[in-house]
C-alpha atoms as a printed R data frame, in Angstrom:
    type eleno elety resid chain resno       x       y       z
1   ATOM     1    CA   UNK     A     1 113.128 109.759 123.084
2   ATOM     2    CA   UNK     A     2 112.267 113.032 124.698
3   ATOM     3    CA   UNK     A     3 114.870 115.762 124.935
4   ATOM     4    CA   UNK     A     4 115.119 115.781 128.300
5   ATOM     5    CA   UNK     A     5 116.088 111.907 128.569
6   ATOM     6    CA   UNK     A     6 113.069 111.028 130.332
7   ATOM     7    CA   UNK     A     7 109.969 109.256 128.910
8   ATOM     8    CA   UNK     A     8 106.894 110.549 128.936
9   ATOM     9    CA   UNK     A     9 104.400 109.220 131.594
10  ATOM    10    CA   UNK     A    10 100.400 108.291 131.330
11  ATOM    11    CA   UNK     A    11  99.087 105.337 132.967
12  ATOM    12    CA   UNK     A    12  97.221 102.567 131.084
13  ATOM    13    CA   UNK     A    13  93.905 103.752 131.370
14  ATOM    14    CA   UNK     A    14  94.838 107.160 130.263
15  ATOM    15    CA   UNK     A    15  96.809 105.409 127.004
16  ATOM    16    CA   UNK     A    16  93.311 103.000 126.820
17  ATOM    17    CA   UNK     A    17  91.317 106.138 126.565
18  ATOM    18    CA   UNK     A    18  93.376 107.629 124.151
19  ATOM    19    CA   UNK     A    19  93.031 104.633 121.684
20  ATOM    20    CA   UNK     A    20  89.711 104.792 122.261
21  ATOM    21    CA   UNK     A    21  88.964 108.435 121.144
22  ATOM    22    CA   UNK     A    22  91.198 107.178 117.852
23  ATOM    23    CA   UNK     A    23  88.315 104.466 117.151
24  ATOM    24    CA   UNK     A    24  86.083 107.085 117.578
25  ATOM    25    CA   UNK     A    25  87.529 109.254 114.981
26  ATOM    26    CA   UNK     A    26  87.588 106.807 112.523
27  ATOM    27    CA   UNK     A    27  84.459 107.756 110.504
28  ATOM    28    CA   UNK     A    28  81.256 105.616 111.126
29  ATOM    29    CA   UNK     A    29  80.916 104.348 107.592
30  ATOM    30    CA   UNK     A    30  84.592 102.500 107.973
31  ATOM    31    CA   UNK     A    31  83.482 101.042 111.908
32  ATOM    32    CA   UNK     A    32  80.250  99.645 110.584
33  ATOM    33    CA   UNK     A    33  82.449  97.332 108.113
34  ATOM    34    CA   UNK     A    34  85.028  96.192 110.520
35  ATOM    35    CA   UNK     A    35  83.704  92.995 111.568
36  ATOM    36    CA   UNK     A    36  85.435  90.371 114.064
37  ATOM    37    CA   UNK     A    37  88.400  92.166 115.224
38  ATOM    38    CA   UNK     A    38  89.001  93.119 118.918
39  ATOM    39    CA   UNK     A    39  91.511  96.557 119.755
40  ATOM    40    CA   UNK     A    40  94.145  95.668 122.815
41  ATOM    41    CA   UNK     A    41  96.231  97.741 124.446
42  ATOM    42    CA   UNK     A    42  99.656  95.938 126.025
43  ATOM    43    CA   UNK     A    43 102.757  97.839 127.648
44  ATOM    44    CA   UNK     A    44 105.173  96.651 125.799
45  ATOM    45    CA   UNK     A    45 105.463  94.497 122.243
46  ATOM    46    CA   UNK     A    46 107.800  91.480 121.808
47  ATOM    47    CA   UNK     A    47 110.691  90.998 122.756
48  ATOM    48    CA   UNK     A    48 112.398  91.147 119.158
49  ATOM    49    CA   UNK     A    49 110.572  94.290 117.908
50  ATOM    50    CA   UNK     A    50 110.660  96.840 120.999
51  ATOM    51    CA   UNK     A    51 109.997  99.632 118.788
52  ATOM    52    CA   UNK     A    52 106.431  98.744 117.491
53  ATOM    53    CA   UNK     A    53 103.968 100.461 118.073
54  ATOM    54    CA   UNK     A    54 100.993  98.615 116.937
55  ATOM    55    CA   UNK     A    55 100.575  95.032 115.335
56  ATOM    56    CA   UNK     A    56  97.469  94.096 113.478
57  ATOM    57    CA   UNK     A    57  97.015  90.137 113.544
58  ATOM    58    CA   UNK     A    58  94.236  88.240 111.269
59  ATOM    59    CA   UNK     A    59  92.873  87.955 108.117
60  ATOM    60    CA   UNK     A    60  92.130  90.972 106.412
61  ATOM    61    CA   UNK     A    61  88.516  91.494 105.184
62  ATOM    62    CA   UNK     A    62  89.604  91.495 101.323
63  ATOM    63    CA   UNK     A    63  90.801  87.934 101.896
64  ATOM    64    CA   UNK     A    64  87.656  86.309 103.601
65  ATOM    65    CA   UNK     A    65  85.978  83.744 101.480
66  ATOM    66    CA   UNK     A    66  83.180  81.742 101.944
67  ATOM    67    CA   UNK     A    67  85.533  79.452 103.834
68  ATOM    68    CA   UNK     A    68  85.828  82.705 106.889
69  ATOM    69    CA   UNK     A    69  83.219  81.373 109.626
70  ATOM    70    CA   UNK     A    70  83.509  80.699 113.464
71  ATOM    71    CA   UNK     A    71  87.150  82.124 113.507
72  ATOM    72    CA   UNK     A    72  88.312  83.973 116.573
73  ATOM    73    CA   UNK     A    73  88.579  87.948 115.941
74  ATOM    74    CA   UNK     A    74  91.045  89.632 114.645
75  ATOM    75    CA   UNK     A    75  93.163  91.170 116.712
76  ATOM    76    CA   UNK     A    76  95.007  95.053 116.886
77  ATOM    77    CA   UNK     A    77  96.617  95.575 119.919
78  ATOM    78    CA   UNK     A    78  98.441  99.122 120.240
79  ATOM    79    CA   UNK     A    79 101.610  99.112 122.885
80  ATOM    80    CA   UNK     A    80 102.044 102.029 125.118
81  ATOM    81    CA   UNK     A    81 105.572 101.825 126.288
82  ATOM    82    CA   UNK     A    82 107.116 102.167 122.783
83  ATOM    83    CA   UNK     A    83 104.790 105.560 121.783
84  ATOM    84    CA   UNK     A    84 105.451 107.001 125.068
85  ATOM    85    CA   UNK     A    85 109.423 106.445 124.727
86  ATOM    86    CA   UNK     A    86 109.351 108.292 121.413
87  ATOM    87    CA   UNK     A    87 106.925 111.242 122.094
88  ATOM    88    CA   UNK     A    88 108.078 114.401 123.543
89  ATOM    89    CA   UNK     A    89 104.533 115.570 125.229
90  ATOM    90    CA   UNK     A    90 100.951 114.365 125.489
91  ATOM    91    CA   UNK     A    91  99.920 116.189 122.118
92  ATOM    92    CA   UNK     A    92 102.520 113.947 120.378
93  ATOM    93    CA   UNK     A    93 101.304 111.017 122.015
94  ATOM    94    CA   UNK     A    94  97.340 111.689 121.049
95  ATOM    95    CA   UNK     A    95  98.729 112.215 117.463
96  ATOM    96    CA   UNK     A    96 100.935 109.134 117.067
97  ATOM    97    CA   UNK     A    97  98.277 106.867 118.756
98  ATOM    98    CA   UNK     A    98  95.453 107.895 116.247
99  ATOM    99    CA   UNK     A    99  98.455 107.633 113.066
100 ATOM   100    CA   UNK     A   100  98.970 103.803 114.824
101 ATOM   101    CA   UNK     A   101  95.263 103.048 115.070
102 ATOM   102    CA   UNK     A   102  94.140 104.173 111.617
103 ATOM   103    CA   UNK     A   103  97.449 102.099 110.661
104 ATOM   104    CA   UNK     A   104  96.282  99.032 112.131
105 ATOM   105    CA   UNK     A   105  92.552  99.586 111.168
106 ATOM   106    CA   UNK     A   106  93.558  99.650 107.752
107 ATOM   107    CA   UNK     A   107  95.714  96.677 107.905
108 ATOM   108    CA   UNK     A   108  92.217  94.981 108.885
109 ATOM   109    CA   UNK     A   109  90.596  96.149 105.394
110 ATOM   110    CA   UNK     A   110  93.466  94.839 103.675
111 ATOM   111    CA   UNK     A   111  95.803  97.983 102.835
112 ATOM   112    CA   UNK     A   112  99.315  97.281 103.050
113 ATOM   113    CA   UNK     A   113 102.155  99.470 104.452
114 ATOM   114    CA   UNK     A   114 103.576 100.475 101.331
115 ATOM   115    CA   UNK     A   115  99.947 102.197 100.441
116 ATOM   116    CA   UNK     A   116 100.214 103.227 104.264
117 ATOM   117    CA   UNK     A   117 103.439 104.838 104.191
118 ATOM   118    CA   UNK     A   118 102.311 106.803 100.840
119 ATOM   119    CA   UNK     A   119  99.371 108.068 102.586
120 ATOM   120    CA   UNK     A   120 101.346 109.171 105.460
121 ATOM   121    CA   UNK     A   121 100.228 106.465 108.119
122 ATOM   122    CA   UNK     A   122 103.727 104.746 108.086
């Protein structure tokens, strides 16, 4: 939480944008492989993890078989009130958005946290 007991304010489509830029950092190469996954943004997560601050939910792409057709997307959805609760300024919140994106991106091609974490996107 921020020093000064406060959190940090940005409205939704500011948080939106910023989440947006992250996708657009993510080199094209890795973008033009992602296939059938949507990117949310929500307030707040559930209930029983208020701390998270992005959730990746589908089947990553190294464990699609011939048997993946006509499924619904994929679906990332990164929550605003948790990252803005836990960064200080708006620098803090750019950074920990992108770390969250490229976290949940990654989850999509199949790498799990503990590779995450070693990398430094835990």
């Amino acid at each position: 939480m921020p020093d000064n007991g406060r959190v940090l304010e940005m409205t939704r489509e500011e948080f939106e944008e910023l989440v947006a830029e992250a996708l657009d950092r993510i080199p094209p190469e890795l973008t033009r492989l992602m296939d059938n996954v949507a990117v949310f943004v929500e307030d707040e997560p559930p209930a029983d993890d208020p701390e998270l601050l992005g959730l990746y939910e589908g089947t990553p792409l190294t464990d699609r078989g011939e048997w993946y057709a006509g499924v619904l997307p994929d679906r990332i959805t990164i929550y605003r009130g948790p990252t803005l609760r836990m960064c200080d300024t708006r620098e803090d919140v750019v950074a920990e958005t992108e770390v969250t994106v490229v976290h949940e991106v990654a989850h999509h091609f199949g790498i799990d946290d503990a590779r995450l974490h070693a990398l430094g996107y835990g």
